[in-house]
N, C-alpha and C positions, 0 to 999 in steps of 0.2 A: 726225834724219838724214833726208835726202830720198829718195826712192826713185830707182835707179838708172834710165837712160833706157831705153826699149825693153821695160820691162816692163809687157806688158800683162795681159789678165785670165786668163791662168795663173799670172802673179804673185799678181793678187788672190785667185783659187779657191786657194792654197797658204796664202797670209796667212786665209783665212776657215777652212780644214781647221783652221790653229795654234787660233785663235781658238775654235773648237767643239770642241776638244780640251781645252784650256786649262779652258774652261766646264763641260765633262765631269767633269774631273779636279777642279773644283773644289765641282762639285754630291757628287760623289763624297764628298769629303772632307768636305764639311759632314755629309751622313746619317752617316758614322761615325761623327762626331765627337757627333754626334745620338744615336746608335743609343745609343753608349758611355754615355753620361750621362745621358741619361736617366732612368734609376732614381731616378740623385740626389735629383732635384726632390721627391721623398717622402720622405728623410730627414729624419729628426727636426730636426737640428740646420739646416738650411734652412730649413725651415717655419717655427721659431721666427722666425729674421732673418728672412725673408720677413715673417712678422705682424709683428713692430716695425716695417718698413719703409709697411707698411699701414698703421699707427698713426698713424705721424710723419706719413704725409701725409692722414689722416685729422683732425689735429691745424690741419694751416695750413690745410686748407678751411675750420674752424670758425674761424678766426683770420681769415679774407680773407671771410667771411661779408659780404655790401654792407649788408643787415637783420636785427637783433635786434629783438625785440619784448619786452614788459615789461608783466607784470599787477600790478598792486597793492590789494588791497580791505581795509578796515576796518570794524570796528565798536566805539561807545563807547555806554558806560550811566550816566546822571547820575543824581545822589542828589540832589532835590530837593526843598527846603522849602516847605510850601503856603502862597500869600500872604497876609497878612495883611487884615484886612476882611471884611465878611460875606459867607458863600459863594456869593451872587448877585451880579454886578457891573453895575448898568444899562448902564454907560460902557465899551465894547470898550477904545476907545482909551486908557484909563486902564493904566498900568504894572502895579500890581498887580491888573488883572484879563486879563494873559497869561499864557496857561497854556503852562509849560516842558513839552519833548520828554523821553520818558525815558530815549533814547538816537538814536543818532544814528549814518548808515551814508555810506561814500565808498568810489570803485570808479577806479580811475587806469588807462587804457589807453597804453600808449606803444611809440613807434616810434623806433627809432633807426638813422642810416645811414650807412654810411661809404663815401663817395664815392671814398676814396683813405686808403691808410694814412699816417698821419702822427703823432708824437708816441708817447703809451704803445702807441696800435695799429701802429706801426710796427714797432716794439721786441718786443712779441708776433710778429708778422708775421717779423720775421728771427731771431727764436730758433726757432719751429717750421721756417721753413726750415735753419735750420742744423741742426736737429733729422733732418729729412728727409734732408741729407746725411751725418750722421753714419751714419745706419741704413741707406741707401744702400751706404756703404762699408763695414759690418758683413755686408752681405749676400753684396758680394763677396769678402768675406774667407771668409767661408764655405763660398759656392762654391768659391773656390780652396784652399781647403784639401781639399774634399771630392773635387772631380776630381783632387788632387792624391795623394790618398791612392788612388784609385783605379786610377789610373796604376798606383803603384807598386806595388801590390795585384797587378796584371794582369801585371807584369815576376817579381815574386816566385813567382806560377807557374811560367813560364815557366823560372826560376832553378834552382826546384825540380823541375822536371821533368828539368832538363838534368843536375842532381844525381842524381837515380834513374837513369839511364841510366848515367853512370860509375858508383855502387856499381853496378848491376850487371854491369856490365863486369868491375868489380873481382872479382867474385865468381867468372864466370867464368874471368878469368887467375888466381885462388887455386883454381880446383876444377881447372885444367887445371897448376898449378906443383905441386900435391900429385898428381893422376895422375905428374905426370914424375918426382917424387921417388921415388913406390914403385915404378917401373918402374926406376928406377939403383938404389934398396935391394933389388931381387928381383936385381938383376945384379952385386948388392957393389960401386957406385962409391959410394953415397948411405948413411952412415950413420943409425939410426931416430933421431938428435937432428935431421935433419935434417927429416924424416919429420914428427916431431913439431912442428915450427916451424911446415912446410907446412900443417899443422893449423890450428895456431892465427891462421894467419893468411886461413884459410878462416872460420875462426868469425867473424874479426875484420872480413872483408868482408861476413859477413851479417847482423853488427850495424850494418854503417856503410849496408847496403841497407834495416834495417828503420827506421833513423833517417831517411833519406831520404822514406822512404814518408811516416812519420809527418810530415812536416815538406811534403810533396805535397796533403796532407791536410789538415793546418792554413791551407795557404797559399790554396787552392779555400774554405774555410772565410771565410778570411776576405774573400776578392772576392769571394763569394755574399754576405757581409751588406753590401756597400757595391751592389751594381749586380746583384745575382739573376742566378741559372744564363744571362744571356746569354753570347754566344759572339761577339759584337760585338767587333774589337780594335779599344784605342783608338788615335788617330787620330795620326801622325808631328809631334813636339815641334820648332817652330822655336823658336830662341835669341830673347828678347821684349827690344825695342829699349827705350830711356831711357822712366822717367816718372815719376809723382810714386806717391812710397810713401805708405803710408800714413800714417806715424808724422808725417809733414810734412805732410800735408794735415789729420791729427787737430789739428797744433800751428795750422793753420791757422783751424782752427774754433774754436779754444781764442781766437783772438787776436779772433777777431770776435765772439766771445759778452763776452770785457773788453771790448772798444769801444761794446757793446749797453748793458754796463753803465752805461761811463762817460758816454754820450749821456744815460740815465736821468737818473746824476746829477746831471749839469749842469740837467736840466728840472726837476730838482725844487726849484732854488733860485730857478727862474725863478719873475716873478710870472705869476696866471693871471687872465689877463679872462672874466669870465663876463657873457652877457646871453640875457633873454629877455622876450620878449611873450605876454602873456594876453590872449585874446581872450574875453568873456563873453558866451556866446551865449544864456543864459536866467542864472532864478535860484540855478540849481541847475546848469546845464550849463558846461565851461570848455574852450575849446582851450589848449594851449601851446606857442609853437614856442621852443628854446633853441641853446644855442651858446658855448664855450668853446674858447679859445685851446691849451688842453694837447692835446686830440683833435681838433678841425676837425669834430668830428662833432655833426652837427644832431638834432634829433629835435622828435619831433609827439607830446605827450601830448592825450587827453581826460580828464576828470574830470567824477562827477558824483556829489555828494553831497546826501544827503537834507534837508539841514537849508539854506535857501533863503537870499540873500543880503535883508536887510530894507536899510530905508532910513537913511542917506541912500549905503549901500554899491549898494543897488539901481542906480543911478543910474550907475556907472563902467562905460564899455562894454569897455576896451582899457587895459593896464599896461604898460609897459617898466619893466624895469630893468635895471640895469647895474652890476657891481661888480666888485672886485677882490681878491685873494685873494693871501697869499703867506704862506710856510714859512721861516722865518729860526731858524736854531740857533747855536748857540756852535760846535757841532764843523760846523761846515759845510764850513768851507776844510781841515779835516782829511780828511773826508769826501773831497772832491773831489778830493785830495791820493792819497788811497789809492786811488782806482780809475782816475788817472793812473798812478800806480806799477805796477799790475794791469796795465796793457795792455801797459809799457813789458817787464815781465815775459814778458808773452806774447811780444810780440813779440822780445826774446832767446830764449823757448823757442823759436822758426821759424828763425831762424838755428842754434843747437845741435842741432835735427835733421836739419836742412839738412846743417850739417856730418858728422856722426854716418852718418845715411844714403849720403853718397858715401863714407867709408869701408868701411861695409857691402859698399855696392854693389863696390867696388875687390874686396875680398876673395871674395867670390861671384864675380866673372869670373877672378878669378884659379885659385881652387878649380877653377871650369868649363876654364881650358886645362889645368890639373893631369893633369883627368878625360879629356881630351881626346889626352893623350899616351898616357895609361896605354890609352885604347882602340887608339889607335894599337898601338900594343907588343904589345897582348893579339890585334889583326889580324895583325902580323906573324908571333906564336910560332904564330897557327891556320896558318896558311900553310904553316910552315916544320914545325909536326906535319903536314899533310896528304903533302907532299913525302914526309918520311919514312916513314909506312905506305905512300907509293907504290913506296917503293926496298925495304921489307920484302917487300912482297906478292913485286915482281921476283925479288929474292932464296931468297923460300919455292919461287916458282913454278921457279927455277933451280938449288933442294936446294942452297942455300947458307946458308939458313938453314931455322931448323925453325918450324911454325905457333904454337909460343910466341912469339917472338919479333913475329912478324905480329899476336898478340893484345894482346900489350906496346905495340905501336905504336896500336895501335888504343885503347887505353886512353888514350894519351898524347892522341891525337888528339880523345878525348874531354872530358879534362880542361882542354886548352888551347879549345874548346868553353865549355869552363865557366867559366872566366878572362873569356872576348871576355862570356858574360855578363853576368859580376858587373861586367865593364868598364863595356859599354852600364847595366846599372844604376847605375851609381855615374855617369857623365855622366850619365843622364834626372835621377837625384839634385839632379846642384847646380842642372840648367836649373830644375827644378820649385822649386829653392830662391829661384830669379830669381823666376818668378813670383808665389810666395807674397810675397817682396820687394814686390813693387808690386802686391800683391795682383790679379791679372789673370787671370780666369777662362781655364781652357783651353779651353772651349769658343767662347769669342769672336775665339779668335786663329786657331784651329787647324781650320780650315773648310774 
């Protein structure tokens, strides 16, 4: 929309006020939302998916590694028979007058790198990332269950407080309906069965006050062990738009760890070219550079063994070879068979959750206008009780009625108090249920 003509920079200082207001209010709501949650990040059940999620990615760094390195050393010992002939040999170069090692030592350094993943390192490479994502989404499951429960932890106070306040209302309109009983049994209109009722229904609001208590007590109890004696409230619940649940993105990862597989498969029926070059830098010293079609991955060995190349081996400066390699079975084509079936599996499991979850989800917004009416309703009866201890009071104050009556209102006004409560909790209820839905942290929306 354009800005209408003739507004000049009063318009704009009024557009800049919204704007640093807007800002305000939103810096605002993040530290609450801040403030509230924080405790969590120490809970136990965080911490754990926190360290798996450290793991997992812990795992594809060692899988996306560019250089591994590789020691190999040996040692053999030969049983040697001594040569025949007299134990002096004029003649070196005569066969039976070399004298054998009695053992013999090799020491293999190597490097190996991977320039890019490709082949079995690929296959490594997207299972730890899919690893990464699962633990990813375990995390935020966690979270949102833990802000979630939080939340409601902090409502449940609230509930219960609003509960001790009517018992004790009740207790006063029972300690004030038993004064008025024995004041009409002292004047003969009130008989003592009456009396006696009045009684027990004194006793009976000071059981319903001490169950309150107890239930005041428990409920602080229990939002001290999620988020500690703060006094932080948490932070106003928007309704959280479309996205992908969890159970569909799990099925998702499911379909791409069969595809991981069947990629496998299929490579390992493949044939594999292997080649390498030795370079002989002494008699004893060797480089190696190699190379295979299955990885792309090159590598540089050295070796250097004690026991020295003689002749006419002396004599070779540099090898290539080159060779080929293949895995052929009888269940091959079955093989390949089954972990095509696997993915196709999978990929009906992403469809059936797909479906599944929009039912879900249908019934959770449905459940939420349910909750939505009954707050509605539980708004109007507060209303429509305040109204009427407004007309009792009138009334007392015009000796039209008596100050029981005013106390009766006043209880009603508390109980329907207590309704708009348990309303608002039972709507935070189904939103928080949305959430947990699409597993979506409250602290990321609600800022």
């Amino acid at each position: 929309m354009s800005r209408p003509q003739g507004v000049g920079d009063g318009g704009q200082g009024h557009k800049a006020k919204h704007t640093v207001l807007a800002l305000a209010v939103a810096a605002l709501n993040f530290g609450i939302a801040q403030g509230f949650f924080a405790p969590l990040e120490n809970h136990p059940s965080l911490l754990q998916a926190r360290l798996g999620l450290e793991a997992a990615q812990a795992q594809l760094r060692a899988t996306q590694s560019p250089v591994s390195l590789q020691a190999q050393g040996g040692v053999s010992f030969f049983e040697v028979t001594p040569p025949p002939g007299p134990p002096t040999c004029p003649n070196p170069l005569n066969p039976q007058c070399i004298t054998l090692p009695s053992d013999g030592r090799q020491i293999t350094l190597g490097l190996t790198f991977t320039p890019f993943p490709f082949g079995d390192v690929s296959d490594a490479v997207n299972q730890a990332a899919i690893g990464v994502e699962q633990a990813a989404l375990g995390l935020r499951q966690a979270r949102t269950q833990l802000e979630a429960q939080a939340v409601e932890a902090f409502l449940r106070v609230r509930l219960a407080e609003r509960g001790l306040e009517v018992a004790r209302l009740g207790v006063r309109l029972a300690q004030a309906s038993l004064e008025a009983a024995k004041l009409r049994e002292s004047r003969g209109a009130a008989s003592p069965s009456e009396v006696r009722q009045a009684e027990a229904s004194l006793r009976q609001a000071a059981l319903q006050q001490a169950d309150a208590e107890r239930n005041l007590t428990l409920a602080k109890q229990g939002l001290a062990d999620l988020v500690g004696p703060s006094s932080d409230p948490p932070p106003r619940l928007i309704v959280p738009s479309e996205g992908t649940p969890p159970q569909v993105r799990q099925a998702e990862l499911q379909l791409a760890n069969a595809q991981v597989a069947y990629d496998r498969a299929v490579r390992g029926v493949l044939p594999v070219v292997q080649g390498s070059y030795t370079r002989n830098t002494s008699d004893n010293d060797s480089l190696t550079l190699s190379l295979n079609s299955r990885t792309l991955q090159p590598s540089l060995s050295y070796t250097n063994q004690s026991q020295g190349r003689s002749a006419p081996q002396d004599r070779i400066v540099g090898t290539l070879q080159i060779g080929l390699s293949a895995n052929i079975a009888f269940g091959v084509l079955d093989a390949l068979e089954a972990a095509q079936k696997q993915v196709e599996a999978a990929r009906q499991a992403v469809e059936a959750a797909r479906r599944s979850s929009k039912q879900q989800e249908d019934l959770l917004r449905s459940a939420l206008q349910t909750a939505e009416q009954g707050l509605a309703n539980a708004q109007q009866a507060r209303s429509d009780a305040e109204r009427s201890l407004a007309e009792a009071r009138e009334r007392e104050r015009l000796g039209l009625a008596s100050p029981l009556a005013t106390l009766q209102a006043e209880l009603a006004l508390a109980q329907a108090q207590l309704n708009l409560e348990q309303a608002e909790l039972g709507r935070t209820q189904r939103i928080l249920d949305l959430y947990r839905f699409y597993a979506l942290p409250l602290s990321e929306v609600n800022r």
